[in-house]
TORDREN-852992 format. One record per residue: residue number from 1; x negated, y, z negated of N, C-alpha, C in turn. Coordinates in Angstrom, 3 decimals. Atoms other than C-alpha are relative to their C-alpha. Example, Ala and Ser with C-alpha at 12.3 -4.5 7.8 and 13.67 -1.06 7.14 Angstrom:
// TORDREN-852992
{pos = 1 | n_px = -0.890 | n_py = -1.190 | n_pz = 0.000 | ca_px = -12.300 | ca_py = -4.500 | ca_pz = -7.800 | c_px = -0.900 | c_py = 1.200 | c_pz = 0.000} .
{pos = 2 | n_px = 0.820 | n_py = -1.190 | n_pz = 0.060 | ca_px = -13.670 | ca_py = -1.060 | ca_pz = -7.140 | c_px = 0.770 | c_py = 1.090 | c_pz = -0.730} .
***
This chain:
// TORDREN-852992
{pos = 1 | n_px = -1.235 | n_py = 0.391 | n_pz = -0.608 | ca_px = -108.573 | ca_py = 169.418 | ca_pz = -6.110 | c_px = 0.546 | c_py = -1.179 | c_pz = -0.797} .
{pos = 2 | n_px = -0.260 | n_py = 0.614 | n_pz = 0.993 | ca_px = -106.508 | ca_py = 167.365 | ca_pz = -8.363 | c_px = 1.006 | c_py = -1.000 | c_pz = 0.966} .
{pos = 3 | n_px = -0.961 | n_py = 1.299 | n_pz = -0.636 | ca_px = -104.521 | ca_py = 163.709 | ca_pz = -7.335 | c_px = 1.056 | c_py = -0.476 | c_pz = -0.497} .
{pos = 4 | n_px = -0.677 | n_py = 0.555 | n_pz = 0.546 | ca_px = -102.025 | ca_py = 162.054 | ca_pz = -8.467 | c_px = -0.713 | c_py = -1.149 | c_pz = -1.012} .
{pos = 5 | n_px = 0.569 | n_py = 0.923 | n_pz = 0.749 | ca_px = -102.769 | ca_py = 159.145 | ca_pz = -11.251 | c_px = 0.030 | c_py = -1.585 | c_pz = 1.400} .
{pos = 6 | n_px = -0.081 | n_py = 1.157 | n_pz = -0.577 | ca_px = -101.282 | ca_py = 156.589 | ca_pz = -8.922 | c_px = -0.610 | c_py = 0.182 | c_pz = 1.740} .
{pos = 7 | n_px = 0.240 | n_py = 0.555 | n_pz = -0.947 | ca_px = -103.056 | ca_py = 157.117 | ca_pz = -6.005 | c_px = -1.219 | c_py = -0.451 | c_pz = 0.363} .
{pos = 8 | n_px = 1.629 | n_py = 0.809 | n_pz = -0.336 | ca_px = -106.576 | ca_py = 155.394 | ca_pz = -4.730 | c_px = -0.604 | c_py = 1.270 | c_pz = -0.270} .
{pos = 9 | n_px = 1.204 | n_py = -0.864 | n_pz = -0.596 | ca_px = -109.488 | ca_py = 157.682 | ca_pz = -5.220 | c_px = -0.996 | c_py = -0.657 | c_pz = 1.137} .
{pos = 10 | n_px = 0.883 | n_py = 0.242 | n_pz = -0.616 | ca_px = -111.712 | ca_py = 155.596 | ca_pz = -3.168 | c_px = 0.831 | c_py = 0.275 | c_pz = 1.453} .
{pos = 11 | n_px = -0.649 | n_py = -0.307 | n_pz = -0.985 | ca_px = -109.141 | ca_py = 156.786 | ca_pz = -0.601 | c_px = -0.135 | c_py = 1.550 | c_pz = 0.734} .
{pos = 12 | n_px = -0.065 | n_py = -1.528 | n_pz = -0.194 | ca_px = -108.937 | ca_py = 160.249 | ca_pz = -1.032 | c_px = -1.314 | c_py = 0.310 | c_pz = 0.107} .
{pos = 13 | n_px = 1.796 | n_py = -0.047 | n_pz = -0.033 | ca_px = -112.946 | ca_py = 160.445 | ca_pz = -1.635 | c_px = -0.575 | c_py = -0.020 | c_pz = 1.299} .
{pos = 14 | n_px = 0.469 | n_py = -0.189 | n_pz = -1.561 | ca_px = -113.172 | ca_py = 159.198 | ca_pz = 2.300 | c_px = 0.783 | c_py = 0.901 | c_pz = 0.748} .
{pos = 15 | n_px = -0.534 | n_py = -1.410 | n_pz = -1.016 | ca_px = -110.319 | ca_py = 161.580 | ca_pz = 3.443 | c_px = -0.853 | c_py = 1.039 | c_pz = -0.382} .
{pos = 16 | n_px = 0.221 | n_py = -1.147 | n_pz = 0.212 | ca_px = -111.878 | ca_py = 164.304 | ca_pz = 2.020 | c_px = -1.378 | c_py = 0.044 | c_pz = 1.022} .
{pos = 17 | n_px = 1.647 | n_py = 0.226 | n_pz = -0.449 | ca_px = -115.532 | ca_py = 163.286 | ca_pz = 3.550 | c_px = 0.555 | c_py = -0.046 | c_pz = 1.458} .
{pos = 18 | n_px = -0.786 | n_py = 0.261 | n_pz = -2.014 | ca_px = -113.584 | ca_py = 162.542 | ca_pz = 7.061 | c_px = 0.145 | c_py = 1.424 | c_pz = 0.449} .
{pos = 19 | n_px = -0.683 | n_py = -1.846 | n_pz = -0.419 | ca_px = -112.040 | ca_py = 166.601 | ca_pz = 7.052 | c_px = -1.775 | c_py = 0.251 | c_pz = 0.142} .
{pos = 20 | n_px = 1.457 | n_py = -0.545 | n_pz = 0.586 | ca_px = -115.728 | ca_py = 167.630 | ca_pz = 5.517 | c_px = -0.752 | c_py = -0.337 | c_pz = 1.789} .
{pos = 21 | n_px = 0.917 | n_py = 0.205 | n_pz = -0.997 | ca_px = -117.688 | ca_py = 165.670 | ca_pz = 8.691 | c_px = 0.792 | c_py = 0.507 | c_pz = 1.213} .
{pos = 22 | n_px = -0.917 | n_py = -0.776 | n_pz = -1.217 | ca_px = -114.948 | ca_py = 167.239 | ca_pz = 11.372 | c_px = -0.034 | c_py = 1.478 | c_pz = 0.173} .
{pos = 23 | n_px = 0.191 | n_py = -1.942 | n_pz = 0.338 | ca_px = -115.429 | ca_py = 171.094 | ca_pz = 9.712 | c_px = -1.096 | c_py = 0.313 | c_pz = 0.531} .
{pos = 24 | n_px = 0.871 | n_py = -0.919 | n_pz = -0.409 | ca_px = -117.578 | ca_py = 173.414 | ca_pz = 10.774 | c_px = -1.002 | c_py = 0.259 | c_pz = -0.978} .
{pos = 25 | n_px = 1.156 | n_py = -0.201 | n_pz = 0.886 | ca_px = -120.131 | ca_py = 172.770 | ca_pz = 7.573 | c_px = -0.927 | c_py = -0.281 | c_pz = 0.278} .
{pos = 26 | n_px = 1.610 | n_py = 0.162 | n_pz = 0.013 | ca_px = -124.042 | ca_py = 172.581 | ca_pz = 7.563 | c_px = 0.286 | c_py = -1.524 | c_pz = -0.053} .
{pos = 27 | n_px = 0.356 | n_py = 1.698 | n_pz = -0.256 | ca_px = -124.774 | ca_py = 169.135 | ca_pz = 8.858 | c_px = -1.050 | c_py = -0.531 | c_pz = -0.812} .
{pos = 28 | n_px = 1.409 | n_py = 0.558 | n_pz = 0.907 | ca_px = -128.313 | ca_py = 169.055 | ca_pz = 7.173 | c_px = 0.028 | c_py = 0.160 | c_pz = -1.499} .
{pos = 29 | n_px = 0.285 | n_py = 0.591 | n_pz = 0.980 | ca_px = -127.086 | ca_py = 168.787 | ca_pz = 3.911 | c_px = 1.190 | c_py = -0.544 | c_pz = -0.323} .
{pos = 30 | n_px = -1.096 | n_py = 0.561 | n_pz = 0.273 | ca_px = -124.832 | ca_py = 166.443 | ca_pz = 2.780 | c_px = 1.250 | c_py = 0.238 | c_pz = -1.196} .
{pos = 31 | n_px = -0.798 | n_py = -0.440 | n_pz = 1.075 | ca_px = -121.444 | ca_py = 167.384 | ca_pz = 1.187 | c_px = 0.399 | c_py = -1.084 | c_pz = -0.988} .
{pos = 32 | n_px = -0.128 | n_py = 0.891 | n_pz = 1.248 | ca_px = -121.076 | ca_py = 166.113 | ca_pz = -2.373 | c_px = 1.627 | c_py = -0.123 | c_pz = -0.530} .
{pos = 33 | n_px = -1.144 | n_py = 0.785 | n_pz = 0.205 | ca_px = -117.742 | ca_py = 164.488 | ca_pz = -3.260 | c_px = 0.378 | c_py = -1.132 | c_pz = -1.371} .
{pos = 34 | n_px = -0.174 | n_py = 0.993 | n_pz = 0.697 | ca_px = -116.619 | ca_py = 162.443 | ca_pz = -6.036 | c_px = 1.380 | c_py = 0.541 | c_pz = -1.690} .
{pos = 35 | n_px = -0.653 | n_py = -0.916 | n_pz = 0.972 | ca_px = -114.626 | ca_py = 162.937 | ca_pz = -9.090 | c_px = -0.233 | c_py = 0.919 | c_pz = -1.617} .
{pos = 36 | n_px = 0.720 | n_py = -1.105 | n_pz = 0.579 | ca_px = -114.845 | ca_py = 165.793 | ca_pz = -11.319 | c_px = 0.591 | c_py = -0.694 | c_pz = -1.764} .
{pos = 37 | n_px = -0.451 | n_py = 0.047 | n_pz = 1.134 | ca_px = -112.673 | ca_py = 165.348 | ca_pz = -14.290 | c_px = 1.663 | c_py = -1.134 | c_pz = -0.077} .
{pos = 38 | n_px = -0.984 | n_py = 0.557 | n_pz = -0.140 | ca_px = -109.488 | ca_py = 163.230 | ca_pz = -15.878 | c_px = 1.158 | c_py = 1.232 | c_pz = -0.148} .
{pos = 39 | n_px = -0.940 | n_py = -1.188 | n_pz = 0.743 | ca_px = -106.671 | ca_py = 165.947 | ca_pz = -16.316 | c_px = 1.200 | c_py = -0.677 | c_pz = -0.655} .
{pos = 40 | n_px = -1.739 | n_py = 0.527 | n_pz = 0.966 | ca_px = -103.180 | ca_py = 165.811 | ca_pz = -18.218 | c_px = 0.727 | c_py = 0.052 | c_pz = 1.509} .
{pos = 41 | n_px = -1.516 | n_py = 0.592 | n_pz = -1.204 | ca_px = -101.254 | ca_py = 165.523 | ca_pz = -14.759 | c_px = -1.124 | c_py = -0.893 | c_pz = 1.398} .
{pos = 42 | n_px = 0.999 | n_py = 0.433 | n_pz = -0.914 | ca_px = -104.155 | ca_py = 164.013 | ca_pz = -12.441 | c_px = -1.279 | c_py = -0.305 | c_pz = 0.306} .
{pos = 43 | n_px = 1.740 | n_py = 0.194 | n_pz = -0.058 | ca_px = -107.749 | ca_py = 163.061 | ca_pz = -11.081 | c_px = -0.196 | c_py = 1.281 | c_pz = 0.636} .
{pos = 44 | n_px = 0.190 | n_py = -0.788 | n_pz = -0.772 | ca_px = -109.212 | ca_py = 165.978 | ca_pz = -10.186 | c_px = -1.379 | c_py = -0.047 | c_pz = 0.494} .
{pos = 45 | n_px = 1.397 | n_py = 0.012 | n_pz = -1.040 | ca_px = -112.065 | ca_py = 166.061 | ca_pz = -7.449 | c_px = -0.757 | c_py = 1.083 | c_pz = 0.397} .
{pos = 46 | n_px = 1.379 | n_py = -1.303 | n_pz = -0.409 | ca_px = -115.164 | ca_py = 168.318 | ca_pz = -6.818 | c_px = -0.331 | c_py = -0.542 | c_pz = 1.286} .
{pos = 47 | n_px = 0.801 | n_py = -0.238 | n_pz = -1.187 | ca_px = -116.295 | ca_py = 169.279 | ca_pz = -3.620 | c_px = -0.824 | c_py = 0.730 | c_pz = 0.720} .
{pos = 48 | n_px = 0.561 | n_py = -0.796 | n_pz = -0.005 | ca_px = -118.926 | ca_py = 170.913 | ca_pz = -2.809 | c_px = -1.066 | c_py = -0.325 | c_pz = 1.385} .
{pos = 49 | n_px = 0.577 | n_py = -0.050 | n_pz = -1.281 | ca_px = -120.368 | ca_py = 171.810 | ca_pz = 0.927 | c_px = -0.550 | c_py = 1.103 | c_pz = 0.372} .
{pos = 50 | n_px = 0.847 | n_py = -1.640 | n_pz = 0.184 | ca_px = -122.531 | ca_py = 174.501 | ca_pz = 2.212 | c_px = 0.670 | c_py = 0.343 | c_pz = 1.528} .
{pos = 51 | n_px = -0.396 | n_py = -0.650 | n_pz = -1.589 | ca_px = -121.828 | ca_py = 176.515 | ca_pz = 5.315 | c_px = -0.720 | c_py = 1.788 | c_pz = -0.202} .
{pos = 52 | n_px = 0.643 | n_py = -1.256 | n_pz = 0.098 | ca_px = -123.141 | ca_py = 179.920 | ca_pz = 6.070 | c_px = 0.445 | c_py = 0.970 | c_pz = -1.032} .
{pos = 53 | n_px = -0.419 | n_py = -1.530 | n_pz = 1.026 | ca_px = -122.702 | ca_py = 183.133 | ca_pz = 3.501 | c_px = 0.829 | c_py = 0.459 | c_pz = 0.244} .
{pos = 54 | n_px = -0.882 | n_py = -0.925 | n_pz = -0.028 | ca_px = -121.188 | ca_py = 185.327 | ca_pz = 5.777 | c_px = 0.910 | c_py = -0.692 | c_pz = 0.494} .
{pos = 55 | n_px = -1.028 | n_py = 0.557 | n_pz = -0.398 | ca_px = -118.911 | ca_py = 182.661 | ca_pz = 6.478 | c_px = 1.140 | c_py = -0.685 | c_pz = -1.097} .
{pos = 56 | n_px = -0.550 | n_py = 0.438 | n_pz = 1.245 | ca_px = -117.905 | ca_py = 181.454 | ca_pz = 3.132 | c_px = 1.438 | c_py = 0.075 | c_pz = 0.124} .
{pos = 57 | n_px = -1.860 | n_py = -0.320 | n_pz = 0.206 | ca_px = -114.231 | ca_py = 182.518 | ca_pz = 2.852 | c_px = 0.456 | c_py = -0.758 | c_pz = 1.073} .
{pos = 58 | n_px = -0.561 | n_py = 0.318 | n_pz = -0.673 | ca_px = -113.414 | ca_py = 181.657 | ca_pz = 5.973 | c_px = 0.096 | c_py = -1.189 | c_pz = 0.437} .
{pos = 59 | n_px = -0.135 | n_py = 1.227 | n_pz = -0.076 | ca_px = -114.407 | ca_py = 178.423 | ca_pz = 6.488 | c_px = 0.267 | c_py = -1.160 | c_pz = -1.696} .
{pos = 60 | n_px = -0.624 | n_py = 0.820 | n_pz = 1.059 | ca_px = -113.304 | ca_py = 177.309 | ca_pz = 2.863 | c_px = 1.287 | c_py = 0.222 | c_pz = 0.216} .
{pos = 61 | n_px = -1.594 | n_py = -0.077 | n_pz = -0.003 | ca_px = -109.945 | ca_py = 178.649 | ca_pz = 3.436 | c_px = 0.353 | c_py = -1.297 | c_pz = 1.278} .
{pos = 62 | n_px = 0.027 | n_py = 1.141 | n_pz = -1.672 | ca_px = -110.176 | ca_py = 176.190 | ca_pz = 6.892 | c_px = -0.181 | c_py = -1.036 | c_pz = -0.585} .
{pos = 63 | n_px = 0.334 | n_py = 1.120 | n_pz = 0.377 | ca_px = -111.509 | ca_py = 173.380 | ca_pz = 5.055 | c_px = 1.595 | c_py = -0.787 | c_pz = -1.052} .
{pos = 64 | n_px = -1.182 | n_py = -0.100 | n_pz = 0.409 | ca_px = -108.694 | ca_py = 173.802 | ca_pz = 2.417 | c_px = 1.238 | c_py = -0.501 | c_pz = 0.638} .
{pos = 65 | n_px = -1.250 | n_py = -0.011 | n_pz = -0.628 | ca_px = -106.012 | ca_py = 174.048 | ca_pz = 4.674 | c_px = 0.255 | c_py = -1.575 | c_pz = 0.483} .
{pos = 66 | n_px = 0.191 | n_py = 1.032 | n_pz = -0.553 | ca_px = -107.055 | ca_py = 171.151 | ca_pz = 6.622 | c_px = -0.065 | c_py = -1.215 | c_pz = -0.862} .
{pos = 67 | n_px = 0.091 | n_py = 0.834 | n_pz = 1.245 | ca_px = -107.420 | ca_py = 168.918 | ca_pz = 3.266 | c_px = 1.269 | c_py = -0.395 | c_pz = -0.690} .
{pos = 68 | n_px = -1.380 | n_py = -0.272 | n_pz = 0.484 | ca_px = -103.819 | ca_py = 169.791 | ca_pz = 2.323 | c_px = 0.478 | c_py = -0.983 | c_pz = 1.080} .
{pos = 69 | n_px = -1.086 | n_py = 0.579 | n_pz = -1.288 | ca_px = -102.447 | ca_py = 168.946 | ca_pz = 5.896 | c_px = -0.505 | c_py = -2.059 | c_pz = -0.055} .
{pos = 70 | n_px = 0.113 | n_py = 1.005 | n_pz = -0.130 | ca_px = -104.672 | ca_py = 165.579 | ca_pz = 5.523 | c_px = 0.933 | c_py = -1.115 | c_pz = -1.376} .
{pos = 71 | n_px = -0.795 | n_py = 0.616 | n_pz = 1.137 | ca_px = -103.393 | ca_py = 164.317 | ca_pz = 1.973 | c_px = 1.440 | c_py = -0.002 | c_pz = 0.184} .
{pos = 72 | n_px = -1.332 | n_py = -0.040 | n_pz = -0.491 | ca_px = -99.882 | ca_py = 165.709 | ca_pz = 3.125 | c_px = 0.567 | c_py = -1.371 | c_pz = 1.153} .
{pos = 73 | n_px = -0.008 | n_py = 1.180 | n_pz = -0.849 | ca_px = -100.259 | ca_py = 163.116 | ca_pz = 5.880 | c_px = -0.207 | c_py = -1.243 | c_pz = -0.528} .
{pos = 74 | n_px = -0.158 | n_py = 1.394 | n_pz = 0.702 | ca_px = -101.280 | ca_py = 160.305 | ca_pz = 4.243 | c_px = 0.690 | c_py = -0.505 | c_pz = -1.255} .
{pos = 75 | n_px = -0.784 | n_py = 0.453 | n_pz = 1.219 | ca_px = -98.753 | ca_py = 160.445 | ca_pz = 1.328 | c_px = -0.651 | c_py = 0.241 | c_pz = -1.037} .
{pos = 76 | n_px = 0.582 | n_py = -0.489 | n_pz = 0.735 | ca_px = -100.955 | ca_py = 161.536 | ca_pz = -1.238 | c_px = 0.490 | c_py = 0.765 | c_pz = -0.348} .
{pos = 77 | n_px = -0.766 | n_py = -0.693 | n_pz = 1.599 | ca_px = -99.025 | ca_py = 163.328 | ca_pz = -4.418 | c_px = -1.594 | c_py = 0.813 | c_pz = -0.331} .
{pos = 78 | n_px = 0.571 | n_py = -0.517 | n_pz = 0.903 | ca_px = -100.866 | ca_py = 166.505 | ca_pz = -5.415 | c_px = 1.036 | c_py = 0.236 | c_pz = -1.361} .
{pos = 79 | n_px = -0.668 | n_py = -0.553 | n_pz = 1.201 | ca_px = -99.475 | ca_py = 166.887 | ca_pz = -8.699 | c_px = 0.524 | c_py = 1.303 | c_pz = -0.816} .
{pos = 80 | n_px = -0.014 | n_py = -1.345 | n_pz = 0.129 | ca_px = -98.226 | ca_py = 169.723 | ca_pz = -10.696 | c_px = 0.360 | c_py = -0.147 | c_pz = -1.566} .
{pos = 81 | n_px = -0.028 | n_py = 0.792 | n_pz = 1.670 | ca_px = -98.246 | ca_py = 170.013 | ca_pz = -14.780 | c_px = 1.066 | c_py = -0.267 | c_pz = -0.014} .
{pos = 82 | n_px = -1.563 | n_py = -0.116 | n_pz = 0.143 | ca_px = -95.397 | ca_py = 168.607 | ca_pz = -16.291 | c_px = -0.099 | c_py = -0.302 | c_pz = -1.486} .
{pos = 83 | n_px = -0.005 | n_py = 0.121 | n_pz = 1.679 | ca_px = -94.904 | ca_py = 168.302 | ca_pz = -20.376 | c_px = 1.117 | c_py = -0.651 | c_pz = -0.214} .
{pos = 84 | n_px = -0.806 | n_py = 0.779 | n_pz = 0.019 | ca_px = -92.654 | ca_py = 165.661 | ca_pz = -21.811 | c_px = 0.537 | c_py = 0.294 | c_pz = -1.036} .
{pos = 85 | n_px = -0.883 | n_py = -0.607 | n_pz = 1.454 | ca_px = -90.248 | ca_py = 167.069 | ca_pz = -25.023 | c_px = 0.416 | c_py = -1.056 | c_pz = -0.380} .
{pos = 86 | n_px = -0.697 | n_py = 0.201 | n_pz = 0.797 | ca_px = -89.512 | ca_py = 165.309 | ca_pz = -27.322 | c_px = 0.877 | c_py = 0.211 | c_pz = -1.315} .
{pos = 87 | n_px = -0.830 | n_py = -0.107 | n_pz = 1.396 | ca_px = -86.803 | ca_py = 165.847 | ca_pz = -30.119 | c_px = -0.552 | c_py = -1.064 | c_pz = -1.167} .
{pos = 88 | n_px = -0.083 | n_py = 1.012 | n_pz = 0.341 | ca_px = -87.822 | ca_py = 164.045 | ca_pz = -32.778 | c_px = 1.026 | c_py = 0.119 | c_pz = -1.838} .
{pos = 89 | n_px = -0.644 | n_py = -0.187 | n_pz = 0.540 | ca_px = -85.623 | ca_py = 163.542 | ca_pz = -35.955 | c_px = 1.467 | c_py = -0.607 | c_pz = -0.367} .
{pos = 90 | n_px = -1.002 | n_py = 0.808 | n_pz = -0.411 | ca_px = -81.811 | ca_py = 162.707 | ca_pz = -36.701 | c_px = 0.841 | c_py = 0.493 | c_pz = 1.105} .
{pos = 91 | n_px = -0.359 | n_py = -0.618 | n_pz = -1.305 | ca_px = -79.641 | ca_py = 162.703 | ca_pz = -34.233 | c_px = 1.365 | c_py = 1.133 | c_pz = -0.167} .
{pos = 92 | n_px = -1.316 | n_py = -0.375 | n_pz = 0.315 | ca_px = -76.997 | ca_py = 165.092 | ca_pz = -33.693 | c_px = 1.241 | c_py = 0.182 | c_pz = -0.467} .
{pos = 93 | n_px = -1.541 | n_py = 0.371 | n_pz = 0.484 | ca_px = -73.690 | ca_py = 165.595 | ca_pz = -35.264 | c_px = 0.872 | c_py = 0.042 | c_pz = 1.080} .
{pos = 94 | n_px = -0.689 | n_py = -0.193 | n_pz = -1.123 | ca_px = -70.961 | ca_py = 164.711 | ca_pz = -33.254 | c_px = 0.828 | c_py = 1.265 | c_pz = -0.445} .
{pos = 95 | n_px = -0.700 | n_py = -1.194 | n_pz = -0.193 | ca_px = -68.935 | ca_py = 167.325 | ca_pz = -32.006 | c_px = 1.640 | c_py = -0.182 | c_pz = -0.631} .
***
């Protein structure tokens, strides 16, 4: 799940752990959290929680959802790529 540059991770790190201890995941092992990588538009964060097999889909799509609605709430910018052009060279002739 990827962040914005400007916003706290040590923020988002406890929302995410806040949704995580409210979900419906395996209590006896603790979900791992922290960040994964730097990207070209953001921090992006690994999360990784267990919950049953035949439940997989359904409670990641739940966890998901609920992760969105929390960052959405607290102002938290997911990002989205963006590439910056430059021209470089002389400039134009006028018209």
């Amino acid at each position: 799940m990827g962040i914005a540059y400007s916003s706290d991770p040590g923020q988002v790190r406890d929302l995410i752990k806040a949704v995580l201890e409210r979900a419906d995941v395996a209590k006896n092992r603790e979900p791992q959290v922290g960040i994964d990588s730097f990207g070209d538009s953001g921090i992006n964060f690994a999360i990784r929680f267990w919950v049953p097999t035949d439940q997989f889909h359904q409670l990641r799509m739940q966890v998901n959802n609920q992760l969105f609605d929390a960052l959405n709430i607290a102002g938290i910018e997911i990002p989205y790529p963006q590439r910056e052009v430059r021209v470089l060279g002389d400039a134009l002739p006028a018209a």
